[in-house]
C-alpha positions as YAML, in Angstrom:
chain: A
units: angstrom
residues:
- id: 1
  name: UNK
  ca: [12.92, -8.62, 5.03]
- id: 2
  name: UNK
  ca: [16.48, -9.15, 7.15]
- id: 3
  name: UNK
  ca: [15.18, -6.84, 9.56]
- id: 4
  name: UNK
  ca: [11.99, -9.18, 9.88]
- id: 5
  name: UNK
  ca: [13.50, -12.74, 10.34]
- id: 6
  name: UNK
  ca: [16.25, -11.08, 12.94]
- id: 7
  name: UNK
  ca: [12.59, -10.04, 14.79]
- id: 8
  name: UNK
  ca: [11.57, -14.06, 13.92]
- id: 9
  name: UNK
  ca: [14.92, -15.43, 15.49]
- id: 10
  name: UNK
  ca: [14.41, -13.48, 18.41]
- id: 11
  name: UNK
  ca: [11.15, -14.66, 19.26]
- id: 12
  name: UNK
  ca: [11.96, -18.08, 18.45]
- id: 13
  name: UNK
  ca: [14.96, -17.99, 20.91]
- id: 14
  name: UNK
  ca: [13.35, -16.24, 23.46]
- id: 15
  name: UNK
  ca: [10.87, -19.11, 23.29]
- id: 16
  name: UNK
  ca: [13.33, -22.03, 22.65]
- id: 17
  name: UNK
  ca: [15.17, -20.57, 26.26]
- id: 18
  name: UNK
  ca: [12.66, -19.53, 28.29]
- id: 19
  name: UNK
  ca: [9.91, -21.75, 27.92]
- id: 20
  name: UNK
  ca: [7.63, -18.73, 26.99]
- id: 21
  name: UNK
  ca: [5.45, -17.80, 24.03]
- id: 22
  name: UNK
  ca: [5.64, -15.58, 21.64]
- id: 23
  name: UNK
  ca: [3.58, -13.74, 19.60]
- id: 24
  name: UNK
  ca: [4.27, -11.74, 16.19]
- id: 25
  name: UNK
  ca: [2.92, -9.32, 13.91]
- id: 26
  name: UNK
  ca: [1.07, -10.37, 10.75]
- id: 27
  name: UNK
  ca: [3.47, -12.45, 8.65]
- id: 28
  name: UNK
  ca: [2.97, -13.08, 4.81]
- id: 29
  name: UNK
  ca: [3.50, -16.58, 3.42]
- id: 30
  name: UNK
  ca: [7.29, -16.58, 3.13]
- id: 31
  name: UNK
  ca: [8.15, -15.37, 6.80]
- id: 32
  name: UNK
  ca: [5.66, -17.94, 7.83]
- id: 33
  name: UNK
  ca: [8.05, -20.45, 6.21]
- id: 34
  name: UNK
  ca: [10.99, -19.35, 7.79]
- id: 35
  name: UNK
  ca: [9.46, -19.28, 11.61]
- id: 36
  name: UNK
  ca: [8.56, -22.74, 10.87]
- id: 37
  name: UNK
  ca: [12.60, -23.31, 10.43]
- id: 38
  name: UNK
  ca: [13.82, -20.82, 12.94]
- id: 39
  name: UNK
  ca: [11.67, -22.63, 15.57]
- id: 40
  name: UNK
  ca: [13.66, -25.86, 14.71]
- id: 41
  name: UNK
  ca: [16.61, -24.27, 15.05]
- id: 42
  name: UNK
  ca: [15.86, -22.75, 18.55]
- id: 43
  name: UNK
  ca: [14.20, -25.46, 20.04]
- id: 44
  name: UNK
  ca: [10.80, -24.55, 20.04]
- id: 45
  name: UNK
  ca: [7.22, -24.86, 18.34]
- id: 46
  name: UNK
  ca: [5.83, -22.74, 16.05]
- id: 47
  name: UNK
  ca: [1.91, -22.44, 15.24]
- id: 48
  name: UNK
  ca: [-0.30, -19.36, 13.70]
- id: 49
  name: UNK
  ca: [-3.63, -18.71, 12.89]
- id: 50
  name: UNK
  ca: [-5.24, -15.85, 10.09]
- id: 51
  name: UNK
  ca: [-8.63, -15.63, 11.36]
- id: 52
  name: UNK
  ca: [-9.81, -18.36, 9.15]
- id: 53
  name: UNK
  ca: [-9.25, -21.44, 7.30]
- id: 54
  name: UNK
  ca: [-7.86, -20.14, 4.60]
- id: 55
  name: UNK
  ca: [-5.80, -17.09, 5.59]
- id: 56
  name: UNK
  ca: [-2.57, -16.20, 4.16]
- id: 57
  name: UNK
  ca: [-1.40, -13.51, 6.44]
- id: 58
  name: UNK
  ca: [-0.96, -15.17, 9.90]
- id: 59
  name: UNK
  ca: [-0.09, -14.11, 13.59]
- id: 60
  name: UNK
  ca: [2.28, -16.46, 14.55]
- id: 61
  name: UNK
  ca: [3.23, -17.58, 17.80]
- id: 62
  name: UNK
  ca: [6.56, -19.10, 18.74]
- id: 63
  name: UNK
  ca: [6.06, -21.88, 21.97]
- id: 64
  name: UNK
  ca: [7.49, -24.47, 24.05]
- id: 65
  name: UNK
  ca: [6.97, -28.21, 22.07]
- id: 66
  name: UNK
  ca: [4.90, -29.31, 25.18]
- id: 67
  name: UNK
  ca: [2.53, -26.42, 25.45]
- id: 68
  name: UNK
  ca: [-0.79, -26.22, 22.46]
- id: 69
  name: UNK
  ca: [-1.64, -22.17, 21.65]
- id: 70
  name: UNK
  ca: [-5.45, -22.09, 21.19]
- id: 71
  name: UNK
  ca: [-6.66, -19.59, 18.60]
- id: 72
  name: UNK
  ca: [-8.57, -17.64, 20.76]
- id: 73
  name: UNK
  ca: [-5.47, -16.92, 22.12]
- id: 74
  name: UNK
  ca: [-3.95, -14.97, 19.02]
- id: 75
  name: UNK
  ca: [-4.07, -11.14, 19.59]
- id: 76
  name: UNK
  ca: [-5.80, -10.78, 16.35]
- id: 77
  name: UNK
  ca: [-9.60, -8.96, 15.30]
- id: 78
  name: UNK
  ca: [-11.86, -9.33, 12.69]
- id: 79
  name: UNK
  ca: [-13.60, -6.33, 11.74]
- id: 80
  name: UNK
  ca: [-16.45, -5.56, 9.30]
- id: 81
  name: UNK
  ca: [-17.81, -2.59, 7.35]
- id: 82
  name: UNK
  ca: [-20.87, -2.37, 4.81]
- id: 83
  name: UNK
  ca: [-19.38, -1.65, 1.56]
- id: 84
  name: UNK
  ca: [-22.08, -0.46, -1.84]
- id: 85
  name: UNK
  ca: [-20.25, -1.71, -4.40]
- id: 86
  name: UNK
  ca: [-23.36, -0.53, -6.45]
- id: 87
  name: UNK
  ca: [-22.09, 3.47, -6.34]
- id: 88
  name: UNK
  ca: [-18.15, 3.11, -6.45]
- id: 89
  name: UNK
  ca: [-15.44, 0.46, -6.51]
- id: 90
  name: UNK
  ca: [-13.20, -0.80, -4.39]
- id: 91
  name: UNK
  ca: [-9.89, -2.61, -4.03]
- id: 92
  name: UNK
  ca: [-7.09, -4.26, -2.08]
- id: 93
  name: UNK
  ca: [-5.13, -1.31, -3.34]
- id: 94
  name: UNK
  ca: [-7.19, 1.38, -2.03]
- id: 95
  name: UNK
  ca: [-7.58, -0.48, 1.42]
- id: 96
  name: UNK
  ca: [-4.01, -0.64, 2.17]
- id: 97
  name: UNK
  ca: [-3.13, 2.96, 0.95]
- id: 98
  name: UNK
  ca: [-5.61, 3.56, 3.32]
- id: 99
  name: UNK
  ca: [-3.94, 1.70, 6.30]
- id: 100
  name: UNK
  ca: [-0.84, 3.73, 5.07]
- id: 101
  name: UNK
  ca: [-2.00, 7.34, 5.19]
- id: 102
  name: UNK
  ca: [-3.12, 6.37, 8.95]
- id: 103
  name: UNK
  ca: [0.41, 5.21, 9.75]
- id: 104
  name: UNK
  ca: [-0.03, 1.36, 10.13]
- id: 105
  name: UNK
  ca: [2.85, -0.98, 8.88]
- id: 106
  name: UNK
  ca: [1.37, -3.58, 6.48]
- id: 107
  name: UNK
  ca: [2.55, -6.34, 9.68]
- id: 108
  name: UNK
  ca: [-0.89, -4.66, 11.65]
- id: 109
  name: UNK
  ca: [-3.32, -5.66, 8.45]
- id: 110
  name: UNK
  ca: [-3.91, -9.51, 7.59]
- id: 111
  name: UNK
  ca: [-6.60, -10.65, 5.11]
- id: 112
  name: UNK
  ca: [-8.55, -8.46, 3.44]
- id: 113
  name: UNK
  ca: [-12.04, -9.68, 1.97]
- id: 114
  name: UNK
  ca: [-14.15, -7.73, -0.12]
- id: 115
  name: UNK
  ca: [-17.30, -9.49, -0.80]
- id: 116
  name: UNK
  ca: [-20.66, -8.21, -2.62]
- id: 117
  name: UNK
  ca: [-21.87, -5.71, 0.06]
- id: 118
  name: UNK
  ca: [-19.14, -6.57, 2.77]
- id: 119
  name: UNK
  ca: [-15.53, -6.00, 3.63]
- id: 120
  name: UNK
  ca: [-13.86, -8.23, 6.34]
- id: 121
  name: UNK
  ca: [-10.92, -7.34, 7.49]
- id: 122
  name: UNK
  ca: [-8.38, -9.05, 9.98]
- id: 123
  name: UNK
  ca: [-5.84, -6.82, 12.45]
- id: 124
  name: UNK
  ca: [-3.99, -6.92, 15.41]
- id: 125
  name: UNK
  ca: [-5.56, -6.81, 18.26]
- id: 126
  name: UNK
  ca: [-3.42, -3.45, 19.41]
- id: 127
  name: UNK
  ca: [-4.54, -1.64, 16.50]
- id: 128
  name: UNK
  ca: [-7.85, -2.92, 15.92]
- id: 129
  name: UNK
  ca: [-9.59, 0.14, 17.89]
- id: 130
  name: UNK
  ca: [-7.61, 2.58, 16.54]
- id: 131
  name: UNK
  ca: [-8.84, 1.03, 12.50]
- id: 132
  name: UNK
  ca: [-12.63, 1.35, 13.90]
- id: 133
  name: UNK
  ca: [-12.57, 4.90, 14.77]
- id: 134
  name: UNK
  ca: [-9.72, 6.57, 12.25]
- id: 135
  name: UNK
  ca: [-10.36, 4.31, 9.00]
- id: 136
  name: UNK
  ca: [-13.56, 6.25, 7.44]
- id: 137
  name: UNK
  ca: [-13.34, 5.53, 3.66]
- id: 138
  name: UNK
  ca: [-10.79, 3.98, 0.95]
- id: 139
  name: UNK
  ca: [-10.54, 5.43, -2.59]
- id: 140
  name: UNK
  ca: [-14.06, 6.65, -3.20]
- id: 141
  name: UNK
  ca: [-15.85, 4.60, -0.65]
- id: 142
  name: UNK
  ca: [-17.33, 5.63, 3.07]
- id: 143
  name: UNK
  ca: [-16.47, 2.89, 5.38]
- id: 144
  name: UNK
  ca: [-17.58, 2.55, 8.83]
- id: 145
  name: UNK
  ca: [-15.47, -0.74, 10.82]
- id: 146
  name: UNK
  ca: [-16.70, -2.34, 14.01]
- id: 147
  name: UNK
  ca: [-15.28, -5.15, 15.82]
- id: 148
  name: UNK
  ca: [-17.22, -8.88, 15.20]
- id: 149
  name: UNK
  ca: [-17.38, -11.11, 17.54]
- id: 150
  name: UNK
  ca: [-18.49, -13.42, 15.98]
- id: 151
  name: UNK
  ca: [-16.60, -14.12, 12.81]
- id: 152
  name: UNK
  ca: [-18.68, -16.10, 9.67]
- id: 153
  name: UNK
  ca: [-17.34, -18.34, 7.40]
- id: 154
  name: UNK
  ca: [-15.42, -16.53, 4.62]
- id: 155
  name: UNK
  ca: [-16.12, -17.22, 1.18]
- id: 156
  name: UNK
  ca: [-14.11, -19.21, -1.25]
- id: 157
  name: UNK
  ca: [-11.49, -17.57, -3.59]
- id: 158
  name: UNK
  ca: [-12.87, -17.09, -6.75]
- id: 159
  name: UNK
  ca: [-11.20, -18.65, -10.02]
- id: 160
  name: UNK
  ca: [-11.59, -20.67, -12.48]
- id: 161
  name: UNK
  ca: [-10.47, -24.98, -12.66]
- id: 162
  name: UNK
  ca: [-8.92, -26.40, -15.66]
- id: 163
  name: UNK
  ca: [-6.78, -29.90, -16.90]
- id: 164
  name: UNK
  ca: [-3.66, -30.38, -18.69]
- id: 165
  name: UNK
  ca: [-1.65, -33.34, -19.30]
- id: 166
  name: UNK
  ca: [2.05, -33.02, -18.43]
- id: 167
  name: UNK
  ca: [4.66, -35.47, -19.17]
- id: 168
  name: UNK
  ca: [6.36, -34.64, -15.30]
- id: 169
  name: UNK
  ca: [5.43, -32.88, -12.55]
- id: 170
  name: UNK
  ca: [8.85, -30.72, -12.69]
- id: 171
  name: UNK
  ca: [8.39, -27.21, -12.62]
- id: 172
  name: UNK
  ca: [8.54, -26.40, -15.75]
- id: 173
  name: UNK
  ca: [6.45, -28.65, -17.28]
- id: 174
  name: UNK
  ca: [4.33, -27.83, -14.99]
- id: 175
  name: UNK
  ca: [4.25, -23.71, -15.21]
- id: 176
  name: UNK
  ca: [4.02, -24.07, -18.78]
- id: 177
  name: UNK
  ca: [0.94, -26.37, -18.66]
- id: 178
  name: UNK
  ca: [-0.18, -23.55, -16.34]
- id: 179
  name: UNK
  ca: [0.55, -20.22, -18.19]
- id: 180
  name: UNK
  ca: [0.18, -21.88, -21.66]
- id: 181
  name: UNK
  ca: [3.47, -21.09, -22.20]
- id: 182
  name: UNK
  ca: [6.21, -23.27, -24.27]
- id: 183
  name: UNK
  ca: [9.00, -25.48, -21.89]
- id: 184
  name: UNK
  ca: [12.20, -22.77, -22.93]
- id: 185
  name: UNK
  ca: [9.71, -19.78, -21.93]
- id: 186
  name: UNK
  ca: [8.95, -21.61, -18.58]
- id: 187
  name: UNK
  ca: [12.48, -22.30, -18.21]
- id: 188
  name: UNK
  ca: [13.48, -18.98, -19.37]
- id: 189
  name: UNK
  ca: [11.17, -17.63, -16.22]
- id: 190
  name: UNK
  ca: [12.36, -20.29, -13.40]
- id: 191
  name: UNK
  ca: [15.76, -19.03, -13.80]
- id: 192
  name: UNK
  ca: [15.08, -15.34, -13.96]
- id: 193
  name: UNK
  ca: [13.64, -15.67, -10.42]
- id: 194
  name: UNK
  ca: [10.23, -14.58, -11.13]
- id: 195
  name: UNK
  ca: [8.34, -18.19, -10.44]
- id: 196
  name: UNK
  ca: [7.27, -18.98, -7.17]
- id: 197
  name: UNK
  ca: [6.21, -22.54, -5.65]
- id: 198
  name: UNK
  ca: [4.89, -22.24, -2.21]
- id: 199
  name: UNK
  ca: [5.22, -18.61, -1.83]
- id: 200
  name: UNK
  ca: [8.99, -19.25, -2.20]
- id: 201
  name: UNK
  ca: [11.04, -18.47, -5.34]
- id: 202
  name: UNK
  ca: [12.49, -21.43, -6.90]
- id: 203
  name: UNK
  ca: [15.02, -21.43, -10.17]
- id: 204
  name: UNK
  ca: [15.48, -25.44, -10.45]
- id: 205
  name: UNK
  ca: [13.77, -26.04, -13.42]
- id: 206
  name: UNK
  ca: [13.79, -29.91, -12.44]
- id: 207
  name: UNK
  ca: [12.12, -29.41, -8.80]
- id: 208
  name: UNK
  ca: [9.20, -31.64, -8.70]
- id: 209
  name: UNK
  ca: [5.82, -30.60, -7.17]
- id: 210
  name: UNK
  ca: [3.59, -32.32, -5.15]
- id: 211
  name: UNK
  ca: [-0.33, -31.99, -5.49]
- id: 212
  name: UNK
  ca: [-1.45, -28.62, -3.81]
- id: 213
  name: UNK
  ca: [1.30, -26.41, -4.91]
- id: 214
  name: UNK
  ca: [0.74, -22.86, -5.20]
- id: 215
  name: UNK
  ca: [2.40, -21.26, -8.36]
- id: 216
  name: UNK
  ca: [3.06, -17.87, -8.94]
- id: 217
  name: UNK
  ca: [4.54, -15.87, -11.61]
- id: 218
  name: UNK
  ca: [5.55, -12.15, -11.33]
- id: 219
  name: UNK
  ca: [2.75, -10.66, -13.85]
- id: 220
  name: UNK
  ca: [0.66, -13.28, -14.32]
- id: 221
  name: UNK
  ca: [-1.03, -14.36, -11.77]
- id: 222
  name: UNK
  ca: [-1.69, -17.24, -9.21]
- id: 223
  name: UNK
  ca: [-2.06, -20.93, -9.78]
- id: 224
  name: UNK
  ca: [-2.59, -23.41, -7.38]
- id: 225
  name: UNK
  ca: [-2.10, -27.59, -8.57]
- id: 226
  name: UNK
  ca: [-5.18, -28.46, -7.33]
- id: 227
  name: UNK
  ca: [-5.20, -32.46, -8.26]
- id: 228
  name: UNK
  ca: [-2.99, -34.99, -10.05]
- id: 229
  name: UNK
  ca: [-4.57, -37.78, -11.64]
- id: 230
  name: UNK
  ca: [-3.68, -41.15, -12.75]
- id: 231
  name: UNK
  ca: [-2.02, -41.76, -16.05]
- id: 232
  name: UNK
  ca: [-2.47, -41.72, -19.80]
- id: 233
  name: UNK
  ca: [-2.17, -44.44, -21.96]
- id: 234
  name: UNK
  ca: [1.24, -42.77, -23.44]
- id: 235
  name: UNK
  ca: [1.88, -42.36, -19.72]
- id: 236
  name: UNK
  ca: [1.16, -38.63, -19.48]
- id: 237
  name: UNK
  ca: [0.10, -37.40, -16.03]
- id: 238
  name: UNK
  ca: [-3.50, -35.54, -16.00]
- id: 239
  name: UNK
  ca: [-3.57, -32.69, -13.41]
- id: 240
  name: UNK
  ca: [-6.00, -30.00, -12.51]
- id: 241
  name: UNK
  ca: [-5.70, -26.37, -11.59]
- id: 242
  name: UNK
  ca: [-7.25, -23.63, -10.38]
- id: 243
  name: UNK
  ca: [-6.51, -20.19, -11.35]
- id: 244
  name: UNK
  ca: [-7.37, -17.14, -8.85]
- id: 245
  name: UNK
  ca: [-9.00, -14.64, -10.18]
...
């Protein structure tokens, strides 16, 4: 990761003094974060783009304030291979010890999408020829990845919405109302380092979320706080979330 954000605060000097943009590799939530910051710090403007909507993995590109980056701009790919789920299975797993055993860094690979009889997957542009004609199969299943144009819309994560009343929206209320745990096992968690909020960790057992937060903790799963409603009449909060499956 150090090595990583000293790559981040390069580009987002080089940027910040020579009026010039920069691209990077792939970056996962948390580095996004921190280019976001580093770009501050240098002086310049930082923007990024996954491919779609909802990415998580993102190129990002560090840029004068004045100048926009479009997003066909972003050396990034989209590639596609029919997938029969019907005859073998398939995961994220077996995809990226696939990317491995070809000698790709996970920085070359963004999204992944797996979907009925379809895989989707996002690269850098530099590498995306090189995917097409080495990647063949994952686990147990023949693949066969060409380069689309023109990308669809990808489908929604899949989960499942429920409600809970909370007396705060501090974190550990909160994570317990979403892990069904008890407050001291929520606390217990926060400060052991394994909750995140925002794809960063966070030990404050009194930070308070705002509506949209994505919760994770190490083990169990994904939780995003997808709505916060008005008020009981013992003036307990009702809030939805969605848990990804």
């Amino acid at each position: 990761m150090e090595e990583s954000l000293k790559a981040l605060e390069h580009a987002a000097r080089f940027a910040g003094q020579k009026g010039m943009s920069k691209f990077t590799r792939f970056l996962d939530p948390a580095q996004a974060i921190s280019a976001v910051q580093l770009a501050r710090e240098h002086g310049a403007a930082f923007s990024c783009w996954g491919g779609f909507e909802q990415a998580e993995r993102v190129i990002g590109c560090f840029h004068p304030p004045y100048e926009d980056v479009a997003r066909e701009e972003f050396p990034l790919v989209c590639l596609h291979s029919p997938y029969t789920a019907k005859f073998c299975s398939l995961s994220h797993r077996d995809l990226l010890g696939a990317f491995m055993a070809l000698g790709l860094t996970r920085d070359c690979v963004g999204d992944m999408i797996i979907v009925d009889a379809d895989i989707y997957l996002f690269a850098t542009a530099q590498t995306a020829d090189f995917i097409a004609q080495s990647l063949t199969g994952a686990g147990k299943a023949p693949l066969r990845f060409c380069v689309l144009h023109d990308v669809p819309p990808m489908p929604q994560p899949k989960g499942t919405t429920f409600h809970a009343v909370v007396s705060s929206l501090r974190l550990d209320t909160v994570v317990a109302a979403a892990y069904r745990l008890s407050r001291s096992e929520s606390a217990e968690l926060i400060r052991a380092g394994v909750v995140k909020a925002d794809h960063l960790v966070c030990d404050r057992v009194d930070a308070v979320l705002q509506e949209g937060a994505l919760l994770s903790v190490r083990g169990k799963g994904r939780v995003r706080l997808a709505g916060v409603g008005g008020m009981t009449r013992k003036q307990r909060i009702v809030i939805t979330f969605f848990r990804y499956e």
